[in-house]
C-alpha positions in Angstrom: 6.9 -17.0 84.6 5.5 -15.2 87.7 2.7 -13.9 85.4 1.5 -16.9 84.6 -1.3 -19.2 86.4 0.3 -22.4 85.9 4.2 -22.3 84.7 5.0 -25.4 82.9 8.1 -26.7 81.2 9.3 -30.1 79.3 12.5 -31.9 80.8 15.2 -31.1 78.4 14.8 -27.4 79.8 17.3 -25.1 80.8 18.0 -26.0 84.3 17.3 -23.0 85.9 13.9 -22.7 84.2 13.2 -25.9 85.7 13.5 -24.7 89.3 11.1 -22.0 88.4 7.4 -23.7 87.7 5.2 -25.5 88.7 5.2 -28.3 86.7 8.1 -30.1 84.6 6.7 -32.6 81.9 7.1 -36.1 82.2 7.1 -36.6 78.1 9.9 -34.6 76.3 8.9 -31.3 73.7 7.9 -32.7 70.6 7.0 -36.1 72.0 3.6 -36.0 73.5 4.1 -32.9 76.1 1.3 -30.4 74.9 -1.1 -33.4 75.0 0.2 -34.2 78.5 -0.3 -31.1 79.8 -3.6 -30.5 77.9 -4.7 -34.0 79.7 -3.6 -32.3 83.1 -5.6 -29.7 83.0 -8.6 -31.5 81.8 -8.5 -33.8 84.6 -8.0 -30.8 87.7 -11.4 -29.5 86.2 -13.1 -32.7 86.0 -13.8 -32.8 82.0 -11.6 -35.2 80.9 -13.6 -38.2 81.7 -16.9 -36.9 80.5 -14.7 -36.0 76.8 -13.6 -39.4 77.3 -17.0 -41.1 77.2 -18.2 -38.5 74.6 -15.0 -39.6 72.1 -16.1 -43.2 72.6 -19.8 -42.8 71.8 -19.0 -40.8 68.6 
């Protein structure tokens, strides 16, 4: 996980994993936590609105 930019887990993790990135999922694996984290990083590089609007328009 030290190789990685942005370490990420969902919260039925192994423990230990959990106290090792950066970022533990609020939705569980399975349930919505790829598309959370996908959401995430859309937003810290200021797309996601902009994808937003262009979904709507379509």
């Amino acid at each position: 996980m030290k190789r990685v930019g942005l370490a990420i887990t969902v919260p039925e993790a192994w423990p230990p994993v959990k106290e090792w990135v950066h970022y533990v999922t609020q939705r569980p694996g399975g349930r919505g936590a790829v598309r959370e984290v996908c959401d995430l990083i859309l937003k810290a590089h200021g797309k996601w609105e902009a994808l937003w609007q262009e979904f709507l328009s379509s």
